[in-house]
N, C-alpha and C positions, 0 to 999 in steps of 0.2 A: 469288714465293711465300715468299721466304724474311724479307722484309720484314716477309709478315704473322705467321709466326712469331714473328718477334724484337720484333712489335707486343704479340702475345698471352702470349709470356712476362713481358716490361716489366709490363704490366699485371696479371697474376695475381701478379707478385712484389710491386708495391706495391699491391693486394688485402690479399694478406698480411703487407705490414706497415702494414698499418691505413693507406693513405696516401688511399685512395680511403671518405672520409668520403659516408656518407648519413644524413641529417636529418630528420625527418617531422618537421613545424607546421603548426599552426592559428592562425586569429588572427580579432582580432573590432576592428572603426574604424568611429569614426565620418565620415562621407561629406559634406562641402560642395560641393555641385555648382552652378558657375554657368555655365548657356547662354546665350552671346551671339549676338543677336536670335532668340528662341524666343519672344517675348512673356511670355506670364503664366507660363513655368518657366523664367523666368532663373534662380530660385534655390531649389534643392532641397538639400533636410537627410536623412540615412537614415544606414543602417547597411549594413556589409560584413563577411560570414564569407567568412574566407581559408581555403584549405589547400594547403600545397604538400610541395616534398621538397627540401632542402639538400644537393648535392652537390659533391665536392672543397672544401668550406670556404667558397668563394662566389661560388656561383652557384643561385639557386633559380628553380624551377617552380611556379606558383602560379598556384590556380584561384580564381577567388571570385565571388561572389554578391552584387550591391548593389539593398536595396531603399530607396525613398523614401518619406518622407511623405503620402501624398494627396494631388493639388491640385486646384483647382475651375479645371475647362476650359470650352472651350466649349459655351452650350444647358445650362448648371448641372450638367452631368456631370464624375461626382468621377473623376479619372484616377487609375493609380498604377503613377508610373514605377519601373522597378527594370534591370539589367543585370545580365550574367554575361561572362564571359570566362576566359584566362587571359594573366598576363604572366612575365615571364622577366626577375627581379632580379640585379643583380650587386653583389657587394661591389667596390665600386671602389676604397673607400681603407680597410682592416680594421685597424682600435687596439686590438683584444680588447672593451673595454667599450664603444668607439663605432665606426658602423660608417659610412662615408658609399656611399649606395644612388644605384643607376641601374636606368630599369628601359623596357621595350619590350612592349607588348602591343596583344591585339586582342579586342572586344568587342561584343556584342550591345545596346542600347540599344532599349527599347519602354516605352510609355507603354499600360497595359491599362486597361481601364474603358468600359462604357456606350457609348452612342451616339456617339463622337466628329465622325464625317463620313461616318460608312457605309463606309470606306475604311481599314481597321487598316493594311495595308502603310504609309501615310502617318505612322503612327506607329511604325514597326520601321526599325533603321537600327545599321548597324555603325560599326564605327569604330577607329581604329590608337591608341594611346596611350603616349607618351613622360612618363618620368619621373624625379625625381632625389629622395632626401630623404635623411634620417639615421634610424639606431637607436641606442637605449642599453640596454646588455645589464644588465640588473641582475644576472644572476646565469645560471650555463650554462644557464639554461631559462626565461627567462623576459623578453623585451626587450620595449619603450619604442619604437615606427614612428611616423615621422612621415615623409607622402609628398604633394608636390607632382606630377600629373600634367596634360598637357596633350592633349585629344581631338579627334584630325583623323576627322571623319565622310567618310566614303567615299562618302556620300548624302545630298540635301538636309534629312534628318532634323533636324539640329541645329541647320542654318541655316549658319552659318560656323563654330565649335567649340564646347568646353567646356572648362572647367579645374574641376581637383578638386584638393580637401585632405585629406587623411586624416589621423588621426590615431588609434593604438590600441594592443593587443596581441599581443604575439604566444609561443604557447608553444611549444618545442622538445623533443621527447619524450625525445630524447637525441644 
């Protein structure tokens, strides 16, 4: 009992002196997706809105949203993949103005549209995602993301994986 104590004062004292940092962002990338053996979606183009929360300086919580392009599937029906998820970034190596990123998440992947095969489950399909890139902080609120991830599908949805590139913004409220 007495551990948690001396747990919950440590903590309310650096509370207090500003040591325990939280962050709100947003942020907006562009999305290169390539699925290897998916046939005609080996390569999808879209966009991704982030938003997460920066806590103790870095480590972030980050939800976002990716939607795709349109592609022409099978039987002439227009699909339109998009994903959600959240991952969980780390500052691995923090220079103030650059920042080198790691990051671990899990994600929804569907492909919506039309007729595909009568069978939507065959196009829904989750997946784990590991990642590393860099930021460049132009100024306290406003940084430069570029992100290399790679997607281990947890179901035959993808076929064997996918790798994505991001690249965007990101703003920091304070």
């Amino acid at each position: 009992m007495k551990k948690i104590y001396l747990t919950l004062f440590a903590m309310f004292l650096s509370f207090n002196a500003n040591a325990f940092v939280v962050s709100p962002h947003v942020g907006l990338d562009y999305v290169s997706t390539t699925t290897n053996g998916f046939g005609s979606f080996d390569n999808l183009n879209g966009v991704s809105l982030n938003a997460g929360v920066k806590t103790l300086g870095f480590l972030s919580v980050e939800a976002f949203y990716q939607k795709f392009k349109s592609q022409n599937a099978l039987n002439g029906t227009n699909a339109k993949p998009e994903s959600y998820g959240i991952d969980i970034v780390s500052d691995t190596l923090n220079l103030g103005v650059v920042e080198v990123l790691t990051s671990v998440g899990y994600a929804k992947y569907t492909l919506d549209g039309g007729n595909l095969n009568g069978k939507m489950k065959d196009f829904e399909g989750s997946a784990y995602r590991l990642g590393f890139g860099g930021q460049i902080n132009i100024n306290e609120n406003l940084g430069v993301r570029a992100m290399y991830r790679y997607v281990f599908p947890d179901s035959n949805f993808l076929k064997k994986n996918a790798q994505e590139l991001t690249i965007g913004l990101r703003y920091y409220f304070f």
